[in-house]
C-alpha positions in Angstrom: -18.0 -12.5 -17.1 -14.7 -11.0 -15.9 -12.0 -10.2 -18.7 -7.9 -9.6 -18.0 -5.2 -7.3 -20.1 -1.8 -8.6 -20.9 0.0 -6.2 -18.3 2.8 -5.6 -21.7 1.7 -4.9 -25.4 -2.1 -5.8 -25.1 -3.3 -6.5 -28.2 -5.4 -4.6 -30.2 -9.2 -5.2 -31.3 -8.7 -6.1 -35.0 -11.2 -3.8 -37.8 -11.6 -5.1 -41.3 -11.9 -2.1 -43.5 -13.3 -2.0 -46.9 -12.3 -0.8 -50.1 -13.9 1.8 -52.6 -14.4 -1.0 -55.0 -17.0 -2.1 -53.1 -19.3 0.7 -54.1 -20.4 -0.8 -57.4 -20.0 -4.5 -56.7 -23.3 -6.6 -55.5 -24.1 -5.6 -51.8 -24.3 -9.5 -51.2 -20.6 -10.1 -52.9 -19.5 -7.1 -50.8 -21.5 -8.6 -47.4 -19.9 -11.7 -47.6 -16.5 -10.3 -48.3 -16.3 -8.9 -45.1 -17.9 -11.5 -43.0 -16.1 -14.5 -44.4 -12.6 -12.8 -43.3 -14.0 -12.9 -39.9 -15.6 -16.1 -39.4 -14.3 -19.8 -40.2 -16.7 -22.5 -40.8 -14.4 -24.4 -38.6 -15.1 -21.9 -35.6 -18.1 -20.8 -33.1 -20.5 -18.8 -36.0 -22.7 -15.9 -36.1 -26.2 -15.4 -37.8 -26.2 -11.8 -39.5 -29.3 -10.3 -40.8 -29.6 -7.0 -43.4 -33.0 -5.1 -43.5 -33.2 -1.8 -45.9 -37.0 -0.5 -46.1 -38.2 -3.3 -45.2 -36.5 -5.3 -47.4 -34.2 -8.2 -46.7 -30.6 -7.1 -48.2 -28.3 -10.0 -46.8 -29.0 -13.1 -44.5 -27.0 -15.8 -44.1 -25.1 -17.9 -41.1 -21.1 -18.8 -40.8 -19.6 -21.1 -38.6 -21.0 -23.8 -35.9 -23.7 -23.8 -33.8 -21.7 -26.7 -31.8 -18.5 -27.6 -32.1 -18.6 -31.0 -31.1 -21.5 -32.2 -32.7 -20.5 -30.2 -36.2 -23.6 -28.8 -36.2 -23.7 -25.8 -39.0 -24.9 -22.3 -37.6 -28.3 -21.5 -39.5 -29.7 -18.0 -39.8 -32.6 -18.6 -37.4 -30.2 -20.1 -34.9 -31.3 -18.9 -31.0 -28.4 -17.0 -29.0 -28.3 -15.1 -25.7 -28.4 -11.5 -26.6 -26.5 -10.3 -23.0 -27.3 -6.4 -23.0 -29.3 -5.9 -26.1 -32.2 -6.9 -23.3 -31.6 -3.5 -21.6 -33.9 -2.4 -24.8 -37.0 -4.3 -23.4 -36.0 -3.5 -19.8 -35.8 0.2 -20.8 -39.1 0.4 -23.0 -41.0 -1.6 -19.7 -40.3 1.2 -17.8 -40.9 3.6 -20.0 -44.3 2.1 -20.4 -45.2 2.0 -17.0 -44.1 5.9 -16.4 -46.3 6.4 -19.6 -49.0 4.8 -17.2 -48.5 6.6 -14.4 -47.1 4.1 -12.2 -43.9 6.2 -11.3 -42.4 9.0 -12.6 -38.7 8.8 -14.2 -37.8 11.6 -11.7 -38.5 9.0 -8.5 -35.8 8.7 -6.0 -35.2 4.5 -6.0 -35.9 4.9 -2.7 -39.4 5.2 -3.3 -39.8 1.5 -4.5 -36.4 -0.1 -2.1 -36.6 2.6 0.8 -33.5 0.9 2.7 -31.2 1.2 -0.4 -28.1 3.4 0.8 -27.8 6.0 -1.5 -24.7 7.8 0.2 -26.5 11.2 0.7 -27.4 11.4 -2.9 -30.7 11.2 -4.9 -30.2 7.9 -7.5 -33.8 8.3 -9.9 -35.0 6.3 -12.2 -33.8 8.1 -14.8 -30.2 7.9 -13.9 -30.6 3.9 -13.6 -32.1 4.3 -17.4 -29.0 6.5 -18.6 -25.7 4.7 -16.7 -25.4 8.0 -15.0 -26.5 6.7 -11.2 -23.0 6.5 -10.0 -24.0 2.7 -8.8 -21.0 0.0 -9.2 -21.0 -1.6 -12.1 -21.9 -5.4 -10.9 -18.8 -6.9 -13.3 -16.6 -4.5 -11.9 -16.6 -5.7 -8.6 -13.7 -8.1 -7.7 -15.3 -10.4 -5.4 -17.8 -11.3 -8.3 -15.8 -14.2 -8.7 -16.4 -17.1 -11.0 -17.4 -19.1 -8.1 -19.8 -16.4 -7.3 -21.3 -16.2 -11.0 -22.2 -19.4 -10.6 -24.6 -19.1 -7.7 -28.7 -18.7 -8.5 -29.9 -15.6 -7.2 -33.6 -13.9 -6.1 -34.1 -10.3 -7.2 -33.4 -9.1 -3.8 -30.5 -11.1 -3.3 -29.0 -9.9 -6.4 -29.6 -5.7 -5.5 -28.3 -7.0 -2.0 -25.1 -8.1 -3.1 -24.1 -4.4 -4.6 -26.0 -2.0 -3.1 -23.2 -1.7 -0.1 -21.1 -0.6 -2.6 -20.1 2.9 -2.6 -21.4 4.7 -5.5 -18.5 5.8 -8.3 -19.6 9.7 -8.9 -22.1 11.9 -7.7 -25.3 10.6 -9.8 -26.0 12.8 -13.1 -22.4 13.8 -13.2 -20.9 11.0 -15.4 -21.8 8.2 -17.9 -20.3 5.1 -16.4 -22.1 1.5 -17.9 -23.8 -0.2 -15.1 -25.2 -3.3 -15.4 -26.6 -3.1 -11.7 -28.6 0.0 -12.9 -30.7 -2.1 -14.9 -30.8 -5.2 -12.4 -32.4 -2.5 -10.1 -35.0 -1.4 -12.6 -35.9 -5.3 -13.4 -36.5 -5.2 -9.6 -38.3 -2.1 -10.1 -41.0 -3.5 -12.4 -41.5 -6.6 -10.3 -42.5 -4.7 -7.2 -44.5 -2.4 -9.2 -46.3 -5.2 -11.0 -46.3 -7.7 -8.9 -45.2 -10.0 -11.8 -41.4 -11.8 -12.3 -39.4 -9.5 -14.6 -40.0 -12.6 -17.5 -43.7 -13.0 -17.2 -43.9 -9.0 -17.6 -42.1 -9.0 -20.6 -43.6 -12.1 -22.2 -47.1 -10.7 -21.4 -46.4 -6.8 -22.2 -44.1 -7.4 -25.4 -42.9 -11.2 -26.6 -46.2 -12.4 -27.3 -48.4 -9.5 -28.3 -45.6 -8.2 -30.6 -45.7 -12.3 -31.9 -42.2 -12.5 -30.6 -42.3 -16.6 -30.9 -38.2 -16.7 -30.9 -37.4 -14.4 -28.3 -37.5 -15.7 -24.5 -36.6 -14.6 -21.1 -33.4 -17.2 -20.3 -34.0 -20.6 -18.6 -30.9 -22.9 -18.3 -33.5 -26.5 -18.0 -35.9 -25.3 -20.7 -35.0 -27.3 -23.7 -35.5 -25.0 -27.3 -34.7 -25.7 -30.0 -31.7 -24.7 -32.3 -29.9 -22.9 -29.5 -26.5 -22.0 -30.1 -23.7 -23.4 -27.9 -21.7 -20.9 -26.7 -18.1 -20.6 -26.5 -14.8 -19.1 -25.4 -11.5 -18.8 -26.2 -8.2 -19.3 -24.1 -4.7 -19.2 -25.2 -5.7 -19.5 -28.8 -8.2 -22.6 -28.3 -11.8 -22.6 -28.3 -14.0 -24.3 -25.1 -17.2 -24.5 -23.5 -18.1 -21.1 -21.6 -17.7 -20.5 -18.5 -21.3 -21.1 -16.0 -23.4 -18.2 -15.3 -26.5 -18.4 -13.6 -29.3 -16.6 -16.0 -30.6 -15.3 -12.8 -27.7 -12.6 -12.4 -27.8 -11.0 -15.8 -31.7 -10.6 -15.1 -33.1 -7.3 -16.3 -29.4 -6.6 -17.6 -29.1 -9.1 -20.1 -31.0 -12.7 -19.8 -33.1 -12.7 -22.7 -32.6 -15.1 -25.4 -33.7 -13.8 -29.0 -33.0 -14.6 -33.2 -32.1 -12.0 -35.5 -35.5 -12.6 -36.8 -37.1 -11.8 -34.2 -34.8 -8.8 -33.2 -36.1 -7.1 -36.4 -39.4 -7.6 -35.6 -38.8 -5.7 -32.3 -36.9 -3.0 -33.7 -39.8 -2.6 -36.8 -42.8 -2.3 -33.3 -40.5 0.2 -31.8 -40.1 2.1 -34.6 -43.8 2.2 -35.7 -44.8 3.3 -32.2 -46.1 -0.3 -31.0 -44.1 -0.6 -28.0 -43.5 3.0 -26.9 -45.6 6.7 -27.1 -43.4 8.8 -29.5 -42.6 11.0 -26.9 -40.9 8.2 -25.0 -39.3 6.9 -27.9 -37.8 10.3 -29.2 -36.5 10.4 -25.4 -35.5 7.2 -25.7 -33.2 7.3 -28.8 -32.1 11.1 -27.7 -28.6 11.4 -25.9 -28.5 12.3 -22.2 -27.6 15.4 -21.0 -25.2 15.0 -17.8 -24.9 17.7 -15.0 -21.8 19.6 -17.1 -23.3 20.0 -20.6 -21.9 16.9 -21.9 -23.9 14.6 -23.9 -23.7 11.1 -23.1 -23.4 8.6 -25.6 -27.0 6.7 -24.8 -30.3 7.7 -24.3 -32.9 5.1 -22.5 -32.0 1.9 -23.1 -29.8 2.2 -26.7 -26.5 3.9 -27.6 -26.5 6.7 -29.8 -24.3 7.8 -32.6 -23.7 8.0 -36.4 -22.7 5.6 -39.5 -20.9 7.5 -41.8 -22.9 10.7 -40.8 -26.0 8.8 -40.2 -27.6 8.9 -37.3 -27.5 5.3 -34.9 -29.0 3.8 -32.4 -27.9 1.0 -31.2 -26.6 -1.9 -28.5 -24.5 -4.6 -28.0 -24.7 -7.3 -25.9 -21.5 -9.6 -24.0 -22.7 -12.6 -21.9 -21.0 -15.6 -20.9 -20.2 -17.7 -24.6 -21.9 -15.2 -26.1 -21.8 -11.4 -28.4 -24.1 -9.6 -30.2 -25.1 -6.1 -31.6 -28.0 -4.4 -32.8 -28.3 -1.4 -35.2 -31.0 0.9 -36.9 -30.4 3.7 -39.1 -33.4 5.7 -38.6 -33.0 8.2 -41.9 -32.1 5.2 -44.2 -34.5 2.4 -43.1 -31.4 0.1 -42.7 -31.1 -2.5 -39.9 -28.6 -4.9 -39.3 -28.4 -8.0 -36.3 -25.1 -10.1 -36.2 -25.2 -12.5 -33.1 -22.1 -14.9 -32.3 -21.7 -17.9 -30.1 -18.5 -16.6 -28.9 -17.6 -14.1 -26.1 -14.2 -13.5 -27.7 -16.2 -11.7 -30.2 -15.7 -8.1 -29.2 -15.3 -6.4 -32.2 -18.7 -6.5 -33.5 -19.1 -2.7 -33.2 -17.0 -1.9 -36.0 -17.9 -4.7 -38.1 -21.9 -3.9 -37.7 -21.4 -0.5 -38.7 -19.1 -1.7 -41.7 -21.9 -3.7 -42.6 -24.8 -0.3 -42.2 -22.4 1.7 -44.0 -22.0 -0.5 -47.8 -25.8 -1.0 -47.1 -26.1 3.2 -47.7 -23.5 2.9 -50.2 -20.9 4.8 -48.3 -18.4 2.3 -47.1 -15.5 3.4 -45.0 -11.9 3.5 -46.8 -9.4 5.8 -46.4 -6.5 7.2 -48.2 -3.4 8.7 -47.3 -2.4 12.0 -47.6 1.4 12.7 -47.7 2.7 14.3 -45.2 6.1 15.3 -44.0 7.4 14.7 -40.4 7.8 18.5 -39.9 3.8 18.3 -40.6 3.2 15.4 -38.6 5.0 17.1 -35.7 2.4 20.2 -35.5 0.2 18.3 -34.0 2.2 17.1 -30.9 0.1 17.1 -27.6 -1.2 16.3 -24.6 -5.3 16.8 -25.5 -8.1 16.6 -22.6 -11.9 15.6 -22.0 -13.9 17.6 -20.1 -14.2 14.5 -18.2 -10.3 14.9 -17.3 -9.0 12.0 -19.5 -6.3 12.8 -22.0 -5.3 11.9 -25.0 -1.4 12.3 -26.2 -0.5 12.9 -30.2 3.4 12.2 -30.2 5.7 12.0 -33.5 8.0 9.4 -32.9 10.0 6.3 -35.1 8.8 8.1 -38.1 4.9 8.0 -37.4 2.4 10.3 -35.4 0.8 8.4 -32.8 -2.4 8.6 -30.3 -3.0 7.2 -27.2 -4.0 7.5 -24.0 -1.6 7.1 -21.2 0.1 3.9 -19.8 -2.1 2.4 -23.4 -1.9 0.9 -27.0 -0.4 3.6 -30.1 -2.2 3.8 -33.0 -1.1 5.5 -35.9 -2.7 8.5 -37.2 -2.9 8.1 -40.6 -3.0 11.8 -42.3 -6.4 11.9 -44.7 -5.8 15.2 -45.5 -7.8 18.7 -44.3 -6.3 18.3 -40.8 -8.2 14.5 -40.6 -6.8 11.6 -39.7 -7.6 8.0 -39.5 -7.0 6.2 -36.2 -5.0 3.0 -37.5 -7.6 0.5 -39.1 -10.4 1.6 -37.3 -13.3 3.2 -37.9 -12.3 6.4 -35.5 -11.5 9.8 -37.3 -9.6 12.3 -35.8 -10.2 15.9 -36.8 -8.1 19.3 -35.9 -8.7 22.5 -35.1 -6.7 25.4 -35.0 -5.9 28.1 -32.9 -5.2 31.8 -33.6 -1.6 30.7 -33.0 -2.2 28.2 -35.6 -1.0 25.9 -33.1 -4.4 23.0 -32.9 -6.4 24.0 -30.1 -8.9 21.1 -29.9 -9.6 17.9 -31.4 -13.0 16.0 -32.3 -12.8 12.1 -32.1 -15.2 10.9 -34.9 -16.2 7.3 -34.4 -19.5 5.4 -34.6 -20.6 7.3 -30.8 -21.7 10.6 -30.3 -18.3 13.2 -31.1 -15.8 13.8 -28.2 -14.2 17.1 -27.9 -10.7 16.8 -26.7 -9.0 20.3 -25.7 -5.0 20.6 -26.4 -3.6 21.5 -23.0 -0.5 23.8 -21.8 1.0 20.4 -20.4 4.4 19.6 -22.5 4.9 17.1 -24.3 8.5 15.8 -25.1 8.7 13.1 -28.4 11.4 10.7 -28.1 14.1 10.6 -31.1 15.2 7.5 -32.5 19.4 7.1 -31.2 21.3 5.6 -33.6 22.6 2.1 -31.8 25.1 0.2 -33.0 24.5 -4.1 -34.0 27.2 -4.6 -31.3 25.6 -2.5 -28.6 22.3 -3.5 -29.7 23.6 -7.2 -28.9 24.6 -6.1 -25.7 21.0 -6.2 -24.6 19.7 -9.5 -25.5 19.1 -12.1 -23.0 16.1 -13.4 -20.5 15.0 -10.7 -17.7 13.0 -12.2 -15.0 10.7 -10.8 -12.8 9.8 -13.2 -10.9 9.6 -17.1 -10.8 7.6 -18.0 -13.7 7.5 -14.5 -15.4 10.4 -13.2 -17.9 11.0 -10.3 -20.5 12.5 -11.9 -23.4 15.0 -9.5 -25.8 16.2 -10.9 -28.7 17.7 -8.9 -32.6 16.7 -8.8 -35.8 18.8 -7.2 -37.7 19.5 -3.6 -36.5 16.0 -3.5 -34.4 15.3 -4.8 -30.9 12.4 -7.0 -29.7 10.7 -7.5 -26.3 8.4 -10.4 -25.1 6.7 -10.9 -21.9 6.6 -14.9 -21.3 3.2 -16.5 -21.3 0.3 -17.8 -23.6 -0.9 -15.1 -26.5 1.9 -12.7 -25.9 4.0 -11.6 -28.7 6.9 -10.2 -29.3 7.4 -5.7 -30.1 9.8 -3.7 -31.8 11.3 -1.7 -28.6 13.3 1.4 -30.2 16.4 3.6 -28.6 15.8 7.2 -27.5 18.7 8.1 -25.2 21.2 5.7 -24.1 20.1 2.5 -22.4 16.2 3.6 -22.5 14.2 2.1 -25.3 10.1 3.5 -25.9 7.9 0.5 -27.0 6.4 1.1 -30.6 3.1 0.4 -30.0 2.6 0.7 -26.3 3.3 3.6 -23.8 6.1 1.7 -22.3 9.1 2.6 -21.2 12.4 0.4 -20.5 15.6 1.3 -19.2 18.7 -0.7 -18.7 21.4 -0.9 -16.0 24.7 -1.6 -16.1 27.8 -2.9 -13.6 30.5 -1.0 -12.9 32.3 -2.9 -16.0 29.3 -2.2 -18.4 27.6 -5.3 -18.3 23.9 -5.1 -18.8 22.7 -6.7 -15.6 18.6 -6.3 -15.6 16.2 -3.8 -16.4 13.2 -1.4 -15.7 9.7 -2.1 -17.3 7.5 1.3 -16.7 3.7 0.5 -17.8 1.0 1.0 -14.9 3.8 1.0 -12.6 7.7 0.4 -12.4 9.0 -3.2 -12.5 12.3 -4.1 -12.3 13.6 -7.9 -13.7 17.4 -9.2 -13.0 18.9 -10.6 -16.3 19.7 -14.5 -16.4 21.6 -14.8 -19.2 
């Protein structure tokens, strides 16, 4: 499933935080305050399911299970899972390395010996970890929605990318691959001799009494599956058509919530993997440089409110999921939706695993003064080589990362800030100069050092524009045919709107004359003039310079 970005002011992925009151209220009161603000019973639903020790805290369903049959979404409803299958993928190989029938440390060539590997060694273990360098499948522009609809063999599928050029020198990067794990579903069927879904079915579904959980088959008829869904320009339909057979070992399983707790309860108690495997498993790998990346074999890895995670989510055509287990606490928690516009599940699952510990997230300002807010200014970098920019400007500090969405950094106090409404913590560390040296992003993932560089970093003041000049401005820009930047006034404050479906309009401020910074994008625009100072078009700079003629 291929996704686009609104090339001006992409909207953000919403977060729905909770309160402190929430502490002492009934954990099912609090459940279903946060869940029935994010699903309709009008819309595609979701089955969500609470475990603690054991014991079931919350279980209930929202929404439809088909829209045009009204059909109610019940808590045993069926759903594609999409990449929460990389957990049984991950744990087959695992098993069959704990059987001797490879070794993790294989070259891939030793199973698909004409597989170009571009002078590098690609092993097994770098399929398991996302760190093999192998294009992403998704990411690959001629996988076309004509294409996803075509029924593939094994083969055929690992034929179609491995021409590709691989994306980093393997073990040097964590980059998500879902061709990684379509190469170790072919991996198991050569070793084997079995199809990828009789191996599973056979090694884990029905010994573990998995009776809900099924590799995916478009003509089998079973019962209470979910339809799934999409949206486009504000309007549910049917999903788009993708053959089963190109997820594969990457994400065609079919499962319950149920049933996904049952899984999760035989991993856990050592009846799927040797403990060895699974403390590998659930441990984050280490890349060529140090770093630790944010997965381990087969599930992400990171924290809930201090608590250690893992985790995964799965994405699949009318379809989203997620998946998470606090080891310490005994607490796991399923929420599966028949929509693929659900993408926020992340934050909303680890909402839900943090009232089930009894520390929910909430924040509260600390006052701070814009002198204050300004000491933080900077342009901060990965060792990966991706920055981050803090900027003071319009009154706020902001974050982001260039040519991207701002988010406010809400001051918590102790040199910690809150990204905007998320769940993502920003901490500070001085220097000896007392100038911040570093900063840690805190989020549900592993922590990310970000080191402040020498690179300068100029924030925009806000110029004081008259109404009348201010008016000046207003009018239809147009790029092209079909596509126009719409400025319009309110007040003493200027707006800009791209045309077209699910765009809005954004508060575009003055910093020197003619140039305007966008509020909550790193945009630029800039304004020209005739010879008589007539505004006659202007210059959009986001991922590039674009320059529209004014019509009016």
């Amino acid at each position: 499933m291929m996704k686009t970005l609104s090339m001006f002011f992409p909207l953000s992925l919403a977060c729905w935080l909770v309160s402190t009151h929430c502490v002492g209220q009934d954990l099912s009161a609090a459940f279903d305050s946060l869940l029935l603000r994010r699903f309709t019973h009008t819309e595609p639903g979701a089955s969500v399911l609470i475990i603690k020790e054991g014991k079931p805290l919350y279980r209930k369903a929202f929404g439809q299970a088909n829209l045009e049959l009204k059909v109610a979404m019940k808590p045993d409803q069926l759903f594609a899972i999409g990449s929460i299958t990389k957990q049984i993928t991950a744990s087959a190989i695992l098993k069959l390395a704990r059987e001797g029938r490879f070794s993790l440390q294989d070259p891939i060539t030793k199973f698909i010996p004409d597989y170009p590997t571009h002078g590098h060694t690609i092993t097994v273990e770098h399929l398991l970890t996302h760190s093999s360098g192998i294009k992403n499948i998704t990411e690959i522009p001629r996988w076309t929605p004509e294409v996803q609809k075509k029924t593939f063999t094994p083969q055929e599928l690992v034929d179609y990318f491995k021409q590709e050029p691989v994306d980093f020198v393997p073990g040097e990067q964590f980059h998500y691959s879902n061709s990684g794990y379509i190469l170790l579903g072919y991996i198991i069927e050569l070793v084997t001799g079995k199809p990828f879904g009789k191996y599973i079915q056979e090694t884990f579904l029905g010994p573990l009494g998995l009776t809900r959980t099924y590799y995916s088959d478009h003509s089998r008829l079973l019962s209470d599956r979910a339809s799934g869904y999409q949206q486009d320009k504000g309007y549910f339909e049917n999903a788009d058509y993708l053959s089963v057979t190109q997820p594969y070992a990457a994400g065609s399983v079919l499962s319950t919530v149920d049933d996904l707790y049952r899984w999760y309860e035989a991993v856990m108690s050592g009846r799927v993997l040797h403990w060895e495997d699974r403390q590998k498993a659930h441990t984050p790998y280490q890349l060529k440089n140090g770093t630790l990346a944010p997965y381990g074999y087969g599930w992400r890895l990171g924290n809930i409110q201090g608590s250690p995670s893992v985790s995964h989510g799965g994405l699949v055509n009318g379809y989203a999921g997620f998946t998470l287990y606090l080891p310490n606490e005994q607490v796991f928690v399923a929420l599966l939706t028949s929509c693929d516009c659900n993408t926020d599940l992340p934050e909303l699952t680890a909402q839900l695993a943090a009232l089930a510990i009894g520390r929910p997230y909430a924040w509260n300002r600390h006052p701070l003064n814009g002198h204050q807010l300004a000491a933080y200014q900077g342009v901060y970098e990965s060792l990966a080589g991706s920055q981050q920019i803090v900027s003071y400007e319009a009154d706020r500090l902001v974050i982001y990362r260039p040519k991207n969405r701002k988010e406010e950094l809400i001051p918590l106090g102790n040199n910690h800030f809150a990204v905007g409404n998320s769940l993502i913590r920003i901490e500070f560390s001085r220097g000896k100069g007392g100038q911040e040296a570093f900063l840690v992003e805190h989020s549900t993932g592993l922590p990310t050092k970000w080191v402040r560089t020498s690179k300068l970093h100029l924030s925009r003041p806000v110029l004081k524009v008259t109404v009348p000049v201010l008016q000046a401005y207003v009018g239809s820009y147009q790029f092209k045919p079909g596509l126009t930047f719409e400025v319009s006034r309110q007040g003493d404050k200027l707006y800009g709107r791209l045309s077209g479906a699910g765009q809005r309009q954004q508060e575009i401020i003055p910093y020197e004359a003619h140039k305007f910074f966008a509020r909550e994008v790193d945009a630029t625009l800039e304004f020209s003039l005739d010879q008589q100072g007539i505004v006659t078009g202007l210059v959009l700079r986001q991922n590039g310079t674009k320059t529209a003629q004014k019509l009016n």
